[in-house]
N, C-alpha and C positions, 0 to 999 in steps of 0.2 A: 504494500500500500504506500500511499506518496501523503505527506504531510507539506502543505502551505502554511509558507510561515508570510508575516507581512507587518509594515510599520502602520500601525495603528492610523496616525496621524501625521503627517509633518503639515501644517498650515500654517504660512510664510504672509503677515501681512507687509506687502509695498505700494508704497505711493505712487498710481499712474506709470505703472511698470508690467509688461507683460514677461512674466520669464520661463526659461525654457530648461528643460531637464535630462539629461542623459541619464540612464539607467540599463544596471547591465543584468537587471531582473527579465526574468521570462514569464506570461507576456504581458505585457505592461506600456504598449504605445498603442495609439489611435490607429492606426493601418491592420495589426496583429502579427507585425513581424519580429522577430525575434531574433533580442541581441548578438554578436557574432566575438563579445567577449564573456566572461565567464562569470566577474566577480568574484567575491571574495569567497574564502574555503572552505569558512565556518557556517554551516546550516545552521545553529543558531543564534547566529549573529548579522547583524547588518551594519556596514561603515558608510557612513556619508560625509556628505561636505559641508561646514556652513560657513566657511570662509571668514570667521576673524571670533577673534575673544569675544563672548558677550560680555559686556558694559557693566550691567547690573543685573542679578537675578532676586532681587527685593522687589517683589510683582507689585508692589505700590508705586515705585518709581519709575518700574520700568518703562523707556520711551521706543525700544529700538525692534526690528524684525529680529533679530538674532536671537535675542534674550527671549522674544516672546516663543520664537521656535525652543527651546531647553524647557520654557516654561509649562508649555503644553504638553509636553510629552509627563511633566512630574509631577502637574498641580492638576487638581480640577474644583470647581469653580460650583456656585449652587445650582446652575446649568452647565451643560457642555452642549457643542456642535455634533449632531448626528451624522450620518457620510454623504447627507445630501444641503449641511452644513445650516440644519435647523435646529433650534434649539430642546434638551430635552433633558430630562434629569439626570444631576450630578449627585454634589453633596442634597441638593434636598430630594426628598423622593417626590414630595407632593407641594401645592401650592395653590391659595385662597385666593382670589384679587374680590375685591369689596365691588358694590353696583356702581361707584362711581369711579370707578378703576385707578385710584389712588393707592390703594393699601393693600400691598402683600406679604402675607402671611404663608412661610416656607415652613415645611415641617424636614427636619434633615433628618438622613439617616443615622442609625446609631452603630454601623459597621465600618465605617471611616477612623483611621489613623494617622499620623503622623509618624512619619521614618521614625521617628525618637521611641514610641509605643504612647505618644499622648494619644488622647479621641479629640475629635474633630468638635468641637462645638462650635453653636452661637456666637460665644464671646470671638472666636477666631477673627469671625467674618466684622464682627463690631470694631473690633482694634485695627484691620483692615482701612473701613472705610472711614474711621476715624481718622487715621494715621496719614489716608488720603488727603482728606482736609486740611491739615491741619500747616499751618504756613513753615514751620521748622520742619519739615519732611521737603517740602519745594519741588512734589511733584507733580512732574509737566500736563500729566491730566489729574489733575487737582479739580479742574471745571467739573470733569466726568462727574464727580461725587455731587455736583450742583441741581441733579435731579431729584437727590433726595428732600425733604419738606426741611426747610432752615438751611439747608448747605453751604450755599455762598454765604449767607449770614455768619456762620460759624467759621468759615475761613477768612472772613472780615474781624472778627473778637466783634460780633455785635450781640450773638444768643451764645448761651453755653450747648454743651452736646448733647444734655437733657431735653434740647428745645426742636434736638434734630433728628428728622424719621427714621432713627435706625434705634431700634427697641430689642435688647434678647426679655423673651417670654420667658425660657427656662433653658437647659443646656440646648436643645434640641427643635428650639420653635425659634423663629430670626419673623420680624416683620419691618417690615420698610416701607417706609410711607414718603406717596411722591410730590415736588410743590408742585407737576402739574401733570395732565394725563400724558405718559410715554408709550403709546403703542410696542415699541420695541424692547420693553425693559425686558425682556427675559433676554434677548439677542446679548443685551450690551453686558449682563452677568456673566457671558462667558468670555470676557476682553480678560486678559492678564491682570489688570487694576482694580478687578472687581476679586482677586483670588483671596484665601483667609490668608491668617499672617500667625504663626505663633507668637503669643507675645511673651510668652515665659525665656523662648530661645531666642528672640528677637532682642530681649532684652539681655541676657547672655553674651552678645556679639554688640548690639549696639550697629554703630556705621562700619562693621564690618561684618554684617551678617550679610548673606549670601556673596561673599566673595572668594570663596574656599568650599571645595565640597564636604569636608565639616562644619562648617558653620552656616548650613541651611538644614531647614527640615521641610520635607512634602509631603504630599498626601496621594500621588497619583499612580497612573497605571506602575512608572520607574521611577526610581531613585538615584542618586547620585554615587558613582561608587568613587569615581576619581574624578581629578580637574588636574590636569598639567597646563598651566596657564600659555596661552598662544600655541599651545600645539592639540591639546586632544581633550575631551569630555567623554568617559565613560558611563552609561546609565543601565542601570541592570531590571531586571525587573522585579515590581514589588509585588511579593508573595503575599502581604496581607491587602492587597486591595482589591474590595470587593467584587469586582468583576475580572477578577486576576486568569479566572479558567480561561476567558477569551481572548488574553493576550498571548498569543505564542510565540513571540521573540524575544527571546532570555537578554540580549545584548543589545545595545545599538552604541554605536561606537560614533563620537561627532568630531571628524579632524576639521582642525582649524587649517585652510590652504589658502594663502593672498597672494598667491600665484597661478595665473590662469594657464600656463604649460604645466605646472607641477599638478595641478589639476587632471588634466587631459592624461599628464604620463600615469597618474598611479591609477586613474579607469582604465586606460588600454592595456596595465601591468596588474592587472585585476585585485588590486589593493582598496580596489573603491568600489563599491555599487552604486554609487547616483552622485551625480556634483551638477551643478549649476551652469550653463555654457553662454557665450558670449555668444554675439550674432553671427560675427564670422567664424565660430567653435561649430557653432548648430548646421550653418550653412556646409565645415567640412566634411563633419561627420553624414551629413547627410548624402552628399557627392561620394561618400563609400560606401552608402547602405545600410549604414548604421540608422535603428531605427531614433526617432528623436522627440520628449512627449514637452506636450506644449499644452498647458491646462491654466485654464484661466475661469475666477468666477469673479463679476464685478457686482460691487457693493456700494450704495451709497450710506456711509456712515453717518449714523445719528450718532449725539447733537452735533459732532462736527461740520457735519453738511460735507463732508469730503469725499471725493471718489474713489476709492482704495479700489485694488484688484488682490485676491488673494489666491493661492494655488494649493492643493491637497493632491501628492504622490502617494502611491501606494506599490511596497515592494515587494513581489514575489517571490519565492526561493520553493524550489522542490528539494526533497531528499527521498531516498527510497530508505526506510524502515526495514529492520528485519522482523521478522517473525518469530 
């Protein structure tokens, strides 16, 4: 029998950027033709490219695609994206919105962890979007939290955070209440700046939390096993999280490459399974045969009013199993 293994997720948000992706998975492009290099050795594991250090992995601050791509694969959020990149339950399983569609009341589950062996509560997601606000954090979507009822108030010192729609009911009940009706609030729960925060470990590290793969903790499909700064991020996967039976790739391996030949060589030297290609990259490979995928889903983001395009690869590997 043959076992598909595949990356759950890689979704890369860029500004007004269509990008293009080599993959040396089988099959895995638009035509159905199938790569003519191998990849890497390990069935299961998967190596890819994301082309430079992330910045910050503190999901409050974070501004950049890089960080949000490591984020996604380790955090999840009181929604996540499904594979047709609609929103659906994460950390909450269920959710209330009131008749005037202001107030929602999340009930989360109680099988969620934190790498460390905390549990996942309320308070998480509070110190989160506190922390969002709050003007000594100086995070660049700071606005984002502005949906909540008082928000900009409270990033002004005009109300205190009592006065701001973010209430824990008890470990396991989070209600948020909006200054005005958001059509898309669940969409924008699953951005990286909406993710919980530990505060016990956060506090532990201070402005040096998430900058070391010891000094973050998460809650998602993987974990952080190593960080070699500017060269590679190792993520393994996390055994206690809840839908852990569905993830089947033990490894994903994230090399840092800011060279687009050094690129190119260790895909064609099957040191890589997927990396990112320039125009004239896509255009050679293409002129050999190589198949070359090119996926694009456009979004116009609220509040921002911005046009984002964002892309989701999926990577395939076969292995034959013994019996």
């Amino acid at each position: 029998m043959y076992i598909k293994k595949r990356i759950l997720s890689i979704l890369v948000v860029l500004t007004l950027c269509i990008t293009t992706v080599l993959s040396a998975c089988t099959p895995v492009n638009n035509s159905g033709s199938a790569s003519k290099y191998k990849g890497t050795a390990d069935a299961d594991a998967v190596t890819i490219d994301i082309q430079q250090e992330p910045p910050d992995l503190f999901s409050v601050a974070c501004q950049d695609s890089v960080s949000s791509d490591v984020l996604r694969h380790t955090m999840d959020g009181l929604t996540v994206l499904d594979k047709d990149d609609k929103p659906i339950p994460g950390v909450a399983k269920d959710w209330e919105i009131s008749s005037d569609q202001l107030t929602y009341t999340f009930n989360l589950r109680t099988d969620y962890k934190w790498s460390n062996g905390d549990p996942v509560t309320a308070k998480d997601f509070e110190f989160a979007f506190k922390s969002l606000l709050e003007p000594k954090f100086a995070a660049t979507f700071s606005y984002f939290g502005h949906i909540f009822k008082n928000g900009e108030k409270y990033s002004k010192g005009e109300v205190t955070f009592d006065q701001v729609g973010v209430k824990v009911l008890d470990d396991h009940k989070l209600q948020l209440t909006l200054e005005n009706q958001t059509p898309y609030m669940l969409d924008i729960l699953t951005y990286s700046t909406f993710y919980p925060v530990n505060e016990k470990v956060y506090n532990q590290f201070g402005t040096k939390y998430g900058t070391d793969a010891d000094k973050i903790v998460t809650n998602g499909a993987y974990k952080m096993k190593s960080w070699q700064h500017e060269s590679e991020i190792v993520l393994e996967k996390n055994a206690d999280y809840p839908d852990a039976n569905n993830v089947n790739i033990k490894t994903i391996n994230m090399k840092m490459l800011n060279d687009a030949n050094a690129r190119m060589n260790n895909f064609k030297t099957n040191t890589l399974d997927m990396f990112k290609l320039s125009g004239e990259q896509a255009e050679q490979m293409r002129a050999e045969g190589q198949p070359v995928l090119n996926l694009s889903l456009i979004h116009i983001s609220e509040p921002t009013r911005q046009a984002e395009i964002s892309y989701a690869v999926f990577c395939l590997k076969k292995k034959k199993k013994k019996k």
